[in-house]
PDB file of N, H, CA, C and O in Angstrom:
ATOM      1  N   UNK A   1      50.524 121.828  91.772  1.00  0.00           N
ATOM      2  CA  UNK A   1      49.718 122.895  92.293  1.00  0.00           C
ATOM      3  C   UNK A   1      50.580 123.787  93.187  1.00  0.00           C
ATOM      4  O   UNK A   1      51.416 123.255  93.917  1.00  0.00           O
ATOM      5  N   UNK A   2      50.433 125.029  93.173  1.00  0.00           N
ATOM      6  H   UNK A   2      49.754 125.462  92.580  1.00  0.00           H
ATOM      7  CA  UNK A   2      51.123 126.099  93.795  1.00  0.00           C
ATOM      8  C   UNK A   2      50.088 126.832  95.151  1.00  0.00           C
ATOM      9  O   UNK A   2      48.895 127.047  95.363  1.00  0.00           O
ATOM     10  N   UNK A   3      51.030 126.970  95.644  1.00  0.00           N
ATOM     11  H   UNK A   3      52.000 126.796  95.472  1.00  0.00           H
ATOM     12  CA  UNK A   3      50.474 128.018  97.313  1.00  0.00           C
ATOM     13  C   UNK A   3      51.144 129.617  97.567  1.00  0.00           C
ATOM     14  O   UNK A   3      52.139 129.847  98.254  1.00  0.00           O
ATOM     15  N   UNK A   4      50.679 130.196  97.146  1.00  0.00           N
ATOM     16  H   UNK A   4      49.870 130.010  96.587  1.00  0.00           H
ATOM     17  CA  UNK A   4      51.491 131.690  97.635  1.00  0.00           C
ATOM     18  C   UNK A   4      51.240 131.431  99.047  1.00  0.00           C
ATOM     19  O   UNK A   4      50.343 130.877  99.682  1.00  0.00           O
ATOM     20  N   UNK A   5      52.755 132.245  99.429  1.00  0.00           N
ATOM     21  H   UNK A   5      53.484 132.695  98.913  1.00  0.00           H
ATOM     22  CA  UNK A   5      52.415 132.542 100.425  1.00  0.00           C
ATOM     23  C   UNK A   5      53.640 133.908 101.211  1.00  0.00           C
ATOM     24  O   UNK A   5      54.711 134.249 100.710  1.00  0.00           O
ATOM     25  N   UNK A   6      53.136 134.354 102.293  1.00  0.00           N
ATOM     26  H   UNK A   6      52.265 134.077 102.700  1.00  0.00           H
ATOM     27  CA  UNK A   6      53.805 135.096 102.460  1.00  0.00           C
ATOM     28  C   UNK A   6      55.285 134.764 103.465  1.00  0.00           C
ATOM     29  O   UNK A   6      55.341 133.874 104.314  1.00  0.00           O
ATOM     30  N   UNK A   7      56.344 135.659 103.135  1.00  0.00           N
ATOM     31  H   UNK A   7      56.298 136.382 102.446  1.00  0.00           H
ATOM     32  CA  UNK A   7      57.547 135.588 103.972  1.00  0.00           C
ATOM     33  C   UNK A   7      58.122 136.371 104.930  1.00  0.00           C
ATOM     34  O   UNK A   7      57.730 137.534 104.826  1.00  0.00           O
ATOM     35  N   UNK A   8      58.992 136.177 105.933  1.00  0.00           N
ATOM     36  H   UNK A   8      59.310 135.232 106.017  1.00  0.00           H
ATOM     37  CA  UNK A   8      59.348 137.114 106.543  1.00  0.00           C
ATOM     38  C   UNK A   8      61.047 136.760 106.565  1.00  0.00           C
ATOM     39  O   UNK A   8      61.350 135.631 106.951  1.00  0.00           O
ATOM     40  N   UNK A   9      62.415 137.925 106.064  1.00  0.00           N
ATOM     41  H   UNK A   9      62.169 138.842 105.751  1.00  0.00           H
ATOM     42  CA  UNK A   9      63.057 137.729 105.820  1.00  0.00           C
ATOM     43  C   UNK A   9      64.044 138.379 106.486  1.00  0.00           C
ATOM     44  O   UNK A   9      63.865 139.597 106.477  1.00  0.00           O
ATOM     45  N   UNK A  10      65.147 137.975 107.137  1.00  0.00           N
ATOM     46  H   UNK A  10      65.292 136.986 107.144  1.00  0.00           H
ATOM     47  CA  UNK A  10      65.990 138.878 107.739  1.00  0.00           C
ATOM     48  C   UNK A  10      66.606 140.032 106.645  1.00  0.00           C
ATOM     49  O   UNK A  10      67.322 139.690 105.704  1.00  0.00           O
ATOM     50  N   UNK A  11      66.156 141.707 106.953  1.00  0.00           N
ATOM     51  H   UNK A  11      65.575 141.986 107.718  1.00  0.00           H
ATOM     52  CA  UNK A  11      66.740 142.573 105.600  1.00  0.00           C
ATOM     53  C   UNK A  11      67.820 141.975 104.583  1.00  0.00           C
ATOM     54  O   UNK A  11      67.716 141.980 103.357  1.00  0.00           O
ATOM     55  N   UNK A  12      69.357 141.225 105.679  1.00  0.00           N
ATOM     56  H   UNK A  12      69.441 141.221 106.676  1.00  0.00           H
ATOM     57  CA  UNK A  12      70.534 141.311 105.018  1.00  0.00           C
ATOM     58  C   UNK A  12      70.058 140.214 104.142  1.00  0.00           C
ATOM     59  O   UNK A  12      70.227 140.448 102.946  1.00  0.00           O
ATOM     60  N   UNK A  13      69.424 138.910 104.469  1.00  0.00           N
ATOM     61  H   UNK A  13      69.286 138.720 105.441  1.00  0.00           H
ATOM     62  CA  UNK A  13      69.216 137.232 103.658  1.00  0.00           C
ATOM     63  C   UNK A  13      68.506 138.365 102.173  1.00  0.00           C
ATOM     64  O   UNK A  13      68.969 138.370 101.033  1.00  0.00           O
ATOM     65  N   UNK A  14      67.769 138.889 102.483  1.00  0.00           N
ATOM     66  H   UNK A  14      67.393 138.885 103.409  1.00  0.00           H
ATOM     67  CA  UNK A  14      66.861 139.445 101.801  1.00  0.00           C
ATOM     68  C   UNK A  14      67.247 139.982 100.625  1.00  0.00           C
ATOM     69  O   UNK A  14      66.944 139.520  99.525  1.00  0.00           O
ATOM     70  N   UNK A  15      68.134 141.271 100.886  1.00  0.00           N
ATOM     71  H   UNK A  15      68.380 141.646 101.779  1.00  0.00           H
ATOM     72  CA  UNK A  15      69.483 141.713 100.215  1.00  0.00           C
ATOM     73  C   UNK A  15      70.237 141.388  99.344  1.00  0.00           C
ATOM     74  O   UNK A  15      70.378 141.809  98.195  1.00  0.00           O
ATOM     75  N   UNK A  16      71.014 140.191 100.218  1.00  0.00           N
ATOM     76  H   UNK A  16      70.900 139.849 101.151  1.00  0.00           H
ATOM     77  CA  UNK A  16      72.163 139.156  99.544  1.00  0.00           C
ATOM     78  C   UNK A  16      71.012 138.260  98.300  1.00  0.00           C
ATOM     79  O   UNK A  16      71.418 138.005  97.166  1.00  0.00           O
ATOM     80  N   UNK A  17      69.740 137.920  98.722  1.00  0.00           N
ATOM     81  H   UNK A  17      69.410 138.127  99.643  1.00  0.00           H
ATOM     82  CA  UNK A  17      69.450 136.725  97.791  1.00  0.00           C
ATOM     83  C   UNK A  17      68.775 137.682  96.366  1.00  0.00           C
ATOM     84  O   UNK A  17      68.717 137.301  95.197  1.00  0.00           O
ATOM     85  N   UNK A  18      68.368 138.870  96.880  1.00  0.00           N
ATOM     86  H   UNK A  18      68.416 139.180  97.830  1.00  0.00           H
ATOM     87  CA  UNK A  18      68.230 139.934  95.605  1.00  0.00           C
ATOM     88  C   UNK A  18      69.299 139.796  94.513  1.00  0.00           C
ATOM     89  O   UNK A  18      69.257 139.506  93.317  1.00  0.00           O
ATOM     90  N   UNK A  19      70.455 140.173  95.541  1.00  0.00           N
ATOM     91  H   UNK A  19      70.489 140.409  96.512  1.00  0.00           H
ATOM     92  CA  UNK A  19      71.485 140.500  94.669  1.00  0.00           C
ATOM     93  C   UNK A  19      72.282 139.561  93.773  1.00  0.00           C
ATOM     94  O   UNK A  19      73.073 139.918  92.900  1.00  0.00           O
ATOM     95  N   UNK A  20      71.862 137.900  94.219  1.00  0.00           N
ATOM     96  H   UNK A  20      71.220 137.610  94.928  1.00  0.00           H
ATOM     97  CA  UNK A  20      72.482 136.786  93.194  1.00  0.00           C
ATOM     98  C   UNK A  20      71.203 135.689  92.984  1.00  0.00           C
ATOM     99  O   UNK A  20      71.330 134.538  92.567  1.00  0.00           O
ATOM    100  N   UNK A  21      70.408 136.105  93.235  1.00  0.00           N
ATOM    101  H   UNK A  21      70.305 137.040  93.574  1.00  0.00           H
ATOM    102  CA  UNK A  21      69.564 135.069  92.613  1.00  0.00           C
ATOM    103  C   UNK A  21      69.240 135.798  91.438  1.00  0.00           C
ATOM    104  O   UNK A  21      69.263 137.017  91.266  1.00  0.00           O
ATOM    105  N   UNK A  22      68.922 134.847  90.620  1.00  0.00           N
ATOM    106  H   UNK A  22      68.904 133.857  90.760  1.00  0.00           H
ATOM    107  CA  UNK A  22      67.899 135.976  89.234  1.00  0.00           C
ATOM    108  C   UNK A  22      66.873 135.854  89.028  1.00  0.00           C
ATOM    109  O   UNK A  22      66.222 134.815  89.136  1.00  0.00           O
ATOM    110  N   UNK A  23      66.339 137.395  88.524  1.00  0.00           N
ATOM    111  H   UNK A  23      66.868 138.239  88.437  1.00  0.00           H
ATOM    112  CA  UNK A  23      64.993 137.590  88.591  1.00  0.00           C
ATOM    113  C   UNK A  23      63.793 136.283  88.611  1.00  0.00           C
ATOM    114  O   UNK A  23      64.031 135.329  87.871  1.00  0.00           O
ATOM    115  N   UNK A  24      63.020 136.264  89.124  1.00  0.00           N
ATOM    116  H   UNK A  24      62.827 137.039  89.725  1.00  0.00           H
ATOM    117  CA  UNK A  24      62.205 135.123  89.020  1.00  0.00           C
ATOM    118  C   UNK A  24      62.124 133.817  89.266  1.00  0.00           C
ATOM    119  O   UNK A  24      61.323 132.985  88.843  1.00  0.00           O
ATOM    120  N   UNK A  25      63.229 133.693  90.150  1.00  0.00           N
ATOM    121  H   UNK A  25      63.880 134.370  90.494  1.00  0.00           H
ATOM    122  CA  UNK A  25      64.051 132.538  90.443  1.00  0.00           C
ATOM    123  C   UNK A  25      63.916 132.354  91.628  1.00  0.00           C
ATOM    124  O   UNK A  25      64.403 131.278  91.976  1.00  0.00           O
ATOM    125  N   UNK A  26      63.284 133.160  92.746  1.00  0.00           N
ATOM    126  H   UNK A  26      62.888 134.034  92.464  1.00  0.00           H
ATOM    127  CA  UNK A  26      63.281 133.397  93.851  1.00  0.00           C
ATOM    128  C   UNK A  26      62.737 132.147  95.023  1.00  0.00           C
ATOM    129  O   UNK A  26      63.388 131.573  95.897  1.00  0.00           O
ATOM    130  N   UNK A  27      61.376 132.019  94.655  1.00  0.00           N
ATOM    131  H   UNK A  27      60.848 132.485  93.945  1.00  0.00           H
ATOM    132  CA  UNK A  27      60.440 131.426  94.609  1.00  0.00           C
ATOM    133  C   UNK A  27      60.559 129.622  94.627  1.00  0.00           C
ATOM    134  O   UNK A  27      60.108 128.788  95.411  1.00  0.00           O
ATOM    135  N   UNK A  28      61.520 129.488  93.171  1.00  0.00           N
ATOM    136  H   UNK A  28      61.887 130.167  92.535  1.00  0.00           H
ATOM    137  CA  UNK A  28      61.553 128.070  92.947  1.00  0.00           C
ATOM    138  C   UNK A  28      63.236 127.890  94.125  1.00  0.00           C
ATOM    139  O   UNK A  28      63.203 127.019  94.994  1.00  0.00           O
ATOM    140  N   UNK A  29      63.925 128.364  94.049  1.00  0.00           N
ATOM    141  H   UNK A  29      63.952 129.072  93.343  1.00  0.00           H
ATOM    142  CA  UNK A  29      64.840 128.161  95.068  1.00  0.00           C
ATOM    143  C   UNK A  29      64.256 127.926  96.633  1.00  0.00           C
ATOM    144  O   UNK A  29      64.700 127.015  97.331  1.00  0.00           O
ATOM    145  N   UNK A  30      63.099 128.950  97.155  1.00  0.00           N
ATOM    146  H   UNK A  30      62.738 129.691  96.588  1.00  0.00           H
ATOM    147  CA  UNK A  30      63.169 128.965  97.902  1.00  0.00           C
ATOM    148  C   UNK A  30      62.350 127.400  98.716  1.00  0.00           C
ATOM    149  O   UNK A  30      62.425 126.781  99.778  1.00  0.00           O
ATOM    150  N   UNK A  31      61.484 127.324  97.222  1.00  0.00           N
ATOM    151  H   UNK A  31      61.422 127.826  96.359  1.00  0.00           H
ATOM    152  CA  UNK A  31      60.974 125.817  97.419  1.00  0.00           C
ATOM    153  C   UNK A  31      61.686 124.523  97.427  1.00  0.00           C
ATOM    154  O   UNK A  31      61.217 123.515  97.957  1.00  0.00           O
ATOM    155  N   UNK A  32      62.612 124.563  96.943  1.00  0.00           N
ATOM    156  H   UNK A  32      62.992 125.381  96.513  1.00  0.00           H
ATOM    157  CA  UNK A  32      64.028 123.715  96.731  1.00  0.00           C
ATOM    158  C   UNK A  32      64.607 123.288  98.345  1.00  0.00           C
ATOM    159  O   UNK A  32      64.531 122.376  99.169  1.00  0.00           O
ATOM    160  N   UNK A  33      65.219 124.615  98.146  1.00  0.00           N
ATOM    161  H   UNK A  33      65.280 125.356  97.477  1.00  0.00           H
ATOM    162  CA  UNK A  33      65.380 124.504 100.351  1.00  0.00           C
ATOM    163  C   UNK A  33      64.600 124.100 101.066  1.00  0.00           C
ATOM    164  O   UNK A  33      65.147 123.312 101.839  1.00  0.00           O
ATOM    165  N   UNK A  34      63.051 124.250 101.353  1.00  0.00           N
ATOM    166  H   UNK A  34      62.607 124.890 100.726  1.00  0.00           H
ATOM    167  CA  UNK A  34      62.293 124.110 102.082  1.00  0.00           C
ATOM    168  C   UNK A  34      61.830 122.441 101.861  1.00  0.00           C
ATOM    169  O   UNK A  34      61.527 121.684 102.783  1.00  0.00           O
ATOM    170  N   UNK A  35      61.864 122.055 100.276  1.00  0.00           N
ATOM    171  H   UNK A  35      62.110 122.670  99.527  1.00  0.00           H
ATOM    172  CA  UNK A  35      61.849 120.315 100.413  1.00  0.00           C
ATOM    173  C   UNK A  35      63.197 119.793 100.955  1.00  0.00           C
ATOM    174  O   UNK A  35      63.206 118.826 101.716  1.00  0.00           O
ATOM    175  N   UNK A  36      64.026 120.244 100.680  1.00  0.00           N
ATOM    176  H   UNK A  36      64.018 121.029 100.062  1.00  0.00           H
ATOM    177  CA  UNK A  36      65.086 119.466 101.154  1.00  0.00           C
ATOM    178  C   UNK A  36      64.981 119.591 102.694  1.00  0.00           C
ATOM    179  O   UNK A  36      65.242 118.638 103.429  1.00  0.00           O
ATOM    180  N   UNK A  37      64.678 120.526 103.050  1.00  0.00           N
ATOM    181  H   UNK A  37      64.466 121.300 102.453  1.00  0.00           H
ATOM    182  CA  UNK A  37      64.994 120.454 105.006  1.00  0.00           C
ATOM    183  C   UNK A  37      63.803 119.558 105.267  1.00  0.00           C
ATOM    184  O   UNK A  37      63.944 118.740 106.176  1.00  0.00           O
ATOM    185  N   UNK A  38      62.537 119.585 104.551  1.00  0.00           N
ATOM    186  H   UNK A  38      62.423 120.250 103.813  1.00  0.00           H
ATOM    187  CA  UNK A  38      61.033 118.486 105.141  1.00  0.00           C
ATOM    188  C   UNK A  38      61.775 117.438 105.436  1.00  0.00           C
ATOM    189  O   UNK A  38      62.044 116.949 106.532  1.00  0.00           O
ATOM    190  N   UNK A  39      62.171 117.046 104.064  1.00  0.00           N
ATOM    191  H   UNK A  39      61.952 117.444 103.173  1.00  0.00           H
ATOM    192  CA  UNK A  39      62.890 115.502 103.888  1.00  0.00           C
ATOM    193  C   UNK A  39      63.260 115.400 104.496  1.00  0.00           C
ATOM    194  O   UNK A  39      62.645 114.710 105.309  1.00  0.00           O
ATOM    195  N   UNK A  40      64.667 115.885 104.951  1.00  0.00           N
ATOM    196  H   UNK A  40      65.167 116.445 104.290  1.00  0.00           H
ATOM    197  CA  UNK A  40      65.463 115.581 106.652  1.00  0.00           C
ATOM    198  C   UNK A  40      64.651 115.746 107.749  1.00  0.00           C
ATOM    199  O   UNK A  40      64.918 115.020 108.706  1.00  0.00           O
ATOM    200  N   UNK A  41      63.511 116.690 107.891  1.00  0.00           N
ATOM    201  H   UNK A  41      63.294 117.280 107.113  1.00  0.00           H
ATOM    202  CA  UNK A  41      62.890 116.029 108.967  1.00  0.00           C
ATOM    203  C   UNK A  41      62.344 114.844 108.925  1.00  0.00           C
ATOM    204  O   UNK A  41      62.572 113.942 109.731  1.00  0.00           O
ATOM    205  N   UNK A  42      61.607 114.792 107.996  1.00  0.00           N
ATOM    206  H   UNK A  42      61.422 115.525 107.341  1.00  0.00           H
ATOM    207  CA  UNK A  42      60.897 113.752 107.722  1.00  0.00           C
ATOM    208  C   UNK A  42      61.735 111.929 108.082  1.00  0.00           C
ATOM    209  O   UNK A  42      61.261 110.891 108.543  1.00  0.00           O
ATOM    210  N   UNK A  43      63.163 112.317 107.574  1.00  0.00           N
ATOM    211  H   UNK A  43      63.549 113.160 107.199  1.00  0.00           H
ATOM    212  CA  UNK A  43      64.072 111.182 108.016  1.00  0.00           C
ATOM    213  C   UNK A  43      64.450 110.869 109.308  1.00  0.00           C
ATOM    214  O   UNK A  43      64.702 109.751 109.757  1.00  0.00           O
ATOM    215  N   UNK A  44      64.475 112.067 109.941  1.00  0.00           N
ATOM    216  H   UNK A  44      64.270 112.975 109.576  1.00  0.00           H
ATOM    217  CA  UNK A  44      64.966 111.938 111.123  1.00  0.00           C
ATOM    218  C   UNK A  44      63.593 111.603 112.348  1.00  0.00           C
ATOM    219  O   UNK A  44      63.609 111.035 113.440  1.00  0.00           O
ATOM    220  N   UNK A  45      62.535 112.224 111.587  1.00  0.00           N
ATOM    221  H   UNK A  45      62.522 112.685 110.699  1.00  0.00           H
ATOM    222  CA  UNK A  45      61.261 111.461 112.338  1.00  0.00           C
ATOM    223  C   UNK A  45      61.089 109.910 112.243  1.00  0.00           C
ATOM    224  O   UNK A  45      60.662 109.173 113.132  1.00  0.00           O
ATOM    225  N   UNK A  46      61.460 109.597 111.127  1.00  0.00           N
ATOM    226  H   UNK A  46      61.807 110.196 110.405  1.00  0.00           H
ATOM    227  CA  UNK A  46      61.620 107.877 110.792  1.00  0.00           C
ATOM    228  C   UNK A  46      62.309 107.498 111.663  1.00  0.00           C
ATOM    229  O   UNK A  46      61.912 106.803 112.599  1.00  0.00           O
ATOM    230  N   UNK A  47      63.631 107.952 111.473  1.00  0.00           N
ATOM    231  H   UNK A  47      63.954 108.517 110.713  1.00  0.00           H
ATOM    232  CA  UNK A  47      64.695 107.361 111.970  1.00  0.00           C
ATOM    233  C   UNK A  47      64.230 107.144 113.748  1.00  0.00           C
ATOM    234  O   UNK A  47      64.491 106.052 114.254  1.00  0.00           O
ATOM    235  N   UNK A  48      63.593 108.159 114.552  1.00  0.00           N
ATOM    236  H   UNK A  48      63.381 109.045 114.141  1.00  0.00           H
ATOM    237  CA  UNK A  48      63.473 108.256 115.729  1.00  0.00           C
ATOM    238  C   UNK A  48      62.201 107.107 115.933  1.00  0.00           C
ATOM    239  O   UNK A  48      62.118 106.324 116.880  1.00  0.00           O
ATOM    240  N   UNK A  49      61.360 107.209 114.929  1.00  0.00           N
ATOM    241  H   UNK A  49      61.428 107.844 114.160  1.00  0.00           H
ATOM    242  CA  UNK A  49      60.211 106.451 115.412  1.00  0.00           C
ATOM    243  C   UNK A  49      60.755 104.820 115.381  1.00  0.00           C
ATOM    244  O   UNK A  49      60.407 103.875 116.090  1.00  0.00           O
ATOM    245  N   UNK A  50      61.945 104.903 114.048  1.00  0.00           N
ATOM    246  H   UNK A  50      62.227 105.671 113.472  1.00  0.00           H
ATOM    247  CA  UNK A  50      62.739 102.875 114.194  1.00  0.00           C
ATOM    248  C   UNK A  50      63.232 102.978 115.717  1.00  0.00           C
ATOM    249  O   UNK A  50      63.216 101.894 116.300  1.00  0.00           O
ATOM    250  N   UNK A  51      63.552 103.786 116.271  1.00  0.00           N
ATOM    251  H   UNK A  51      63.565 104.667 115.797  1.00  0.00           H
ATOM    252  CA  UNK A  51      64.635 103.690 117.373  1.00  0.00           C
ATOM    253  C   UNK A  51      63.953 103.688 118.197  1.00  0.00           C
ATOM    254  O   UNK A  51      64.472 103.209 119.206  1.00  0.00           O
ATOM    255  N   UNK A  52      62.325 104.201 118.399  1.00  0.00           N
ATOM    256  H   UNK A  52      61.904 104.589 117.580  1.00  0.00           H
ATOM    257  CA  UNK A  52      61.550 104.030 120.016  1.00  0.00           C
ATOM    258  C   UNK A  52      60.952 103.030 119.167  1.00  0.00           C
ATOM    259  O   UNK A  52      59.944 103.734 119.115  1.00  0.00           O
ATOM    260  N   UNK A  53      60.629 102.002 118.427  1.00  0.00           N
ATOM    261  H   UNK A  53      61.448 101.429 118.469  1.00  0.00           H
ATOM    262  CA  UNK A  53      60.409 100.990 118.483  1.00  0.00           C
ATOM    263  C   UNK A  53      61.186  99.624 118.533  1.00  0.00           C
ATOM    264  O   UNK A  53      60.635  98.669 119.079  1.00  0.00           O
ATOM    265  N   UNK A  54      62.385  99.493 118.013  1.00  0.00           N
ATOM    266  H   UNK A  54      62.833 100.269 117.570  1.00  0.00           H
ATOM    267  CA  UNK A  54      63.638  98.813 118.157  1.00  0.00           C
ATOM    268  C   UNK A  54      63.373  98.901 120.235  1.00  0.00           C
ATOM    269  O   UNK A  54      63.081  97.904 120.894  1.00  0.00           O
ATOM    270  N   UNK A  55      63.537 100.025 120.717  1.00  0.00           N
ATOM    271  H   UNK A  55      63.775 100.835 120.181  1.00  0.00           H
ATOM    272  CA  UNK A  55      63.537 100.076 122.443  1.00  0.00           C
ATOM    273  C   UNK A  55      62.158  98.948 123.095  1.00  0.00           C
ATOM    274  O   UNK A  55      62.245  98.414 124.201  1.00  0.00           O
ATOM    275  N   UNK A  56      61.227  98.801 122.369  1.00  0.00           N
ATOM    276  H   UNK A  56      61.157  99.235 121.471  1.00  0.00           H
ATOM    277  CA  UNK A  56      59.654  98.680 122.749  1.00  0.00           C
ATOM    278  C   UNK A  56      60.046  97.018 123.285  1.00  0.00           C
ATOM    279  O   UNK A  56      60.365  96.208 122.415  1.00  0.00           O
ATOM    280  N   UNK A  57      60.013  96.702 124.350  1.00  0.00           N
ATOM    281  H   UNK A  57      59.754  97.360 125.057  1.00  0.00           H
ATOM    282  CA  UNK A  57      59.579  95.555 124.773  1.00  0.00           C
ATOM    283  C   UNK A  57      58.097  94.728 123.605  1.00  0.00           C
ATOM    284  O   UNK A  57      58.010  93.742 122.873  1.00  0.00           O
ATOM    285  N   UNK A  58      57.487  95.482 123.899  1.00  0.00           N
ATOM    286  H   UNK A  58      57.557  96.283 124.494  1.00  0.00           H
ATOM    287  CA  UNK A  58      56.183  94.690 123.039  1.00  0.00           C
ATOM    288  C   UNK A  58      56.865  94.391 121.738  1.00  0.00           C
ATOM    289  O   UNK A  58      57.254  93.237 121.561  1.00  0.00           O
ATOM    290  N   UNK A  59      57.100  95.502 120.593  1.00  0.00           N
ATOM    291  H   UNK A  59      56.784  96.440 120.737  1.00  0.00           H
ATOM    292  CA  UNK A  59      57.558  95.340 119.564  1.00  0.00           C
ATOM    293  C   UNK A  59      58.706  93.980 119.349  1.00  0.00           C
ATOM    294  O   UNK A  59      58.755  93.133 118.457  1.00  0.00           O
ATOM    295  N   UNK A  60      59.572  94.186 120.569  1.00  0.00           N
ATOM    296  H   UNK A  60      59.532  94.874 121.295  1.00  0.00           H
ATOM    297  CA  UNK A  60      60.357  92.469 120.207  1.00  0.00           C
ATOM    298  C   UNK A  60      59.951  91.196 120.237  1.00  0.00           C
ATOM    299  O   UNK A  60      60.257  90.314 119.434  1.00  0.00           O
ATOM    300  N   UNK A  61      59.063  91.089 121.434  1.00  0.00           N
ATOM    301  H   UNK A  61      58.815  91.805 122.086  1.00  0.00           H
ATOM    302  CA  UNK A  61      58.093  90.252 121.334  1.00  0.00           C
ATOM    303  C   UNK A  61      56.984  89.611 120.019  1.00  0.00           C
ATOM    304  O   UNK A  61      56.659  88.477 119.668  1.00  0.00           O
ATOM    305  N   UNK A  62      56.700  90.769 119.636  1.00  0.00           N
ATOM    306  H   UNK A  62      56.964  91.690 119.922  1.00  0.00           H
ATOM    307  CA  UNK A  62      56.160  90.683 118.235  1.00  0.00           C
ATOM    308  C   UNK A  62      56.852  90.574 117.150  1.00  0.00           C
ATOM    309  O   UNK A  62      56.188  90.323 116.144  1.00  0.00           O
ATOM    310  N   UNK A  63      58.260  90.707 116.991  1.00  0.00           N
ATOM    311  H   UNK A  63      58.799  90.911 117.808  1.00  0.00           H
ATOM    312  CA  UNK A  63      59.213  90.248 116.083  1.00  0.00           C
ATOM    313  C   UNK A  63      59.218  88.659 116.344  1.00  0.00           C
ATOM    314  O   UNK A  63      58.932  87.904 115.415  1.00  0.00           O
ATOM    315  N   UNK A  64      59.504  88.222 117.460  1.00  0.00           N
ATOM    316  H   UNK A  64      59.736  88.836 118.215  1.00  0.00           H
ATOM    317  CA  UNK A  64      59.960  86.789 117.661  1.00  0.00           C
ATOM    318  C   UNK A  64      58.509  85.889 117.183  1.00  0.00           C
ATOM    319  O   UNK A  64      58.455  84.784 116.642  1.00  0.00           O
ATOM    320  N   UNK A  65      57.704  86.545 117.483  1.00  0.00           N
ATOM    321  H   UNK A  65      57.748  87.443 117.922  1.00  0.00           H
ATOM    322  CA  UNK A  65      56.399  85.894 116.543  1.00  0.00           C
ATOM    323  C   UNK A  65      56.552  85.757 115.503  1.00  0.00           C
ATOM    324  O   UNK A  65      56.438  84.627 115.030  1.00  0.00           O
ATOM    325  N   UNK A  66      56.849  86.759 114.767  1.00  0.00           N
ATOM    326  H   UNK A  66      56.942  87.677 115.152  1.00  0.00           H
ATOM    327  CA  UNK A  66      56.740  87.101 113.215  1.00  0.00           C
ATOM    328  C   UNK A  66      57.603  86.359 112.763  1.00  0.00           C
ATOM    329  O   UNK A  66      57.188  85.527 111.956  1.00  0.00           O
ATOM    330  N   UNK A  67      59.306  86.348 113.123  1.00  0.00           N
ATOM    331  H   UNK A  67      59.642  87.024 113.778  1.00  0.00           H
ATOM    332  CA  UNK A  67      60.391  85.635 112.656  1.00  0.00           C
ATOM    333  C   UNK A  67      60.282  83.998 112.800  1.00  0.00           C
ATOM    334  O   UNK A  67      61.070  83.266 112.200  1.00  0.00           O
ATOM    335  N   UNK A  68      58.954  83.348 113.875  1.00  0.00           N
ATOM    336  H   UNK A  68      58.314  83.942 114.362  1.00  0.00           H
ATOM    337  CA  UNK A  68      58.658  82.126 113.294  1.00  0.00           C
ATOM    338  C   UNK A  68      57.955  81.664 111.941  1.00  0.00           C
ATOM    339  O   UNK A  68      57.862  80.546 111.436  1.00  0.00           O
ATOM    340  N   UNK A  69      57.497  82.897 111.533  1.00  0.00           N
ATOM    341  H   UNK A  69      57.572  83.806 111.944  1.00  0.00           H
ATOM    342  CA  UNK A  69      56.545  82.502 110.312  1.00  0.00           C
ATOM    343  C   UNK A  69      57.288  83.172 108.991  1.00  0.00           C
ATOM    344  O   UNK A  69      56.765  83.647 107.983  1.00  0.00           O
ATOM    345  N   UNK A  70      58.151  83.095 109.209  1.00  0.00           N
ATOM    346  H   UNK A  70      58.576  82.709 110.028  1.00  0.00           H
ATOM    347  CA  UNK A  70      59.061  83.770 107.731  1.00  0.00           C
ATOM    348  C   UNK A  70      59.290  82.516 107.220  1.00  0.00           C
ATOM    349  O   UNK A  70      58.581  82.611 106.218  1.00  0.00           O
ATOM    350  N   UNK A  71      59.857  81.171 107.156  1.00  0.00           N
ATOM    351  H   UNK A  71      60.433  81.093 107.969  1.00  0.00           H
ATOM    352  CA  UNK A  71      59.806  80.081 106.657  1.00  0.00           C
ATOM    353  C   UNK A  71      59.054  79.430 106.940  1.00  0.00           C
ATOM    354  O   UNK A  71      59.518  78.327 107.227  1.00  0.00           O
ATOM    355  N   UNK A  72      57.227  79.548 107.106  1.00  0.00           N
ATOM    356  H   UNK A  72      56.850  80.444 106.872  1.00  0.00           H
ATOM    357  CA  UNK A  72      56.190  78.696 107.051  1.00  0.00           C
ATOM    358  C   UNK A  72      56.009  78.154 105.625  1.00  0.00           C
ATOM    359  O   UNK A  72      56.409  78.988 104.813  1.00  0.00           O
ATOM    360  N   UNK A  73      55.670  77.345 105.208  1.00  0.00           N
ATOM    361  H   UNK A  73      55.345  76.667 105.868  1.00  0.00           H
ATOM    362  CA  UNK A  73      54.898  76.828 103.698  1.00  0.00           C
ATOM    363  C   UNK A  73      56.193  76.683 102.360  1.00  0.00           C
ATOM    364  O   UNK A  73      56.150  76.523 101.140  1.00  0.00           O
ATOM    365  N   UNK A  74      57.198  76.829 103.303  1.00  0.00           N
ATOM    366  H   UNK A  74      57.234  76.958 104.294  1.00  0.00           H
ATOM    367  CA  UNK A  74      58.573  77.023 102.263  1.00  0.00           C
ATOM    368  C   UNK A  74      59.574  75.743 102.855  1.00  0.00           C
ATOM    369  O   UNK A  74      60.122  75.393 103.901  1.00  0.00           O
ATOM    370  N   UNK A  75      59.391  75.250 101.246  1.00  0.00           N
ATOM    371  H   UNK A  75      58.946  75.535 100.397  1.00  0.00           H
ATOM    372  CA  UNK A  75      60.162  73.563 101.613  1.00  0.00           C
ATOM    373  C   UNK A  75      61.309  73.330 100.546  1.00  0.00           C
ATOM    374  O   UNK A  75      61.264  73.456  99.323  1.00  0.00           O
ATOM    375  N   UNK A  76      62.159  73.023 101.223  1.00  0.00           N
ATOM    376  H   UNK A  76      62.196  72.921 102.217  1.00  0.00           H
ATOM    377  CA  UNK A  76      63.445  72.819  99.992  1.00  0.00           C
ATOM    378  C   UNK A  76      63.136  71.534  99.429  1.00  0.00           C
ATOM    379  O   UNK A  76      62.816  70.496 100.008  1.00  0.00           O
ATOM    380  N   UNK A  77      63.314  71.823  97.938  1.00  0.00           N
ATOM    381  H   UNK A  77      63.573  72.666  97.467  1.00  0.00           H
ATOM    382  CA  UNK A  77      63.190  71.220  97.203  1.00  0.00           C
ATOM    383  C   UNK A  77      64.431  70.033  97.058  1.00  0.00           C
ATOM    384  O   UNK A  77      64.386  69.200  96.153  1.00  0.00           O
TER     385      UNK A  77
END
């Protein structure tokens, strides 16, 4: 599904991407860029939210719980 929408472009970006993009092409490029930069936010929001939880007092606490029950019900044979 598609969204028009409108842009605002510095003249020269504007210009330059006239002059080597091709016709009709505009559009899907410009959507191209705009997923790729989400994604990196999107990673770097991850990445920040592992790192204020890795910091969290509570959260370790709740690991050392958890890491007793990773070999519950599991018996060598």
């Amino acid at each position: 599904m598609r969204k028009a929408v409108n842009l605002n472009l510095e003249k020269s970006v504007y210009q330059e991407a006239k002059r080597l993009v091709p016709t009709g092409q505009v559009s899907s490029l410009i959507n191209s860029l705009l997923k790729e930069h989400v994604k990196k936010l999107k990673e770097q929001e991850l990445k920040e939210a592992y790192q204020r939880t890795a910091k969290s007092k509570e959260m370790r606490e709740e690991d050392k719980v958890w890491e007793g029950t990773i070999e519950d019900g599991i018996e060598d044979e």
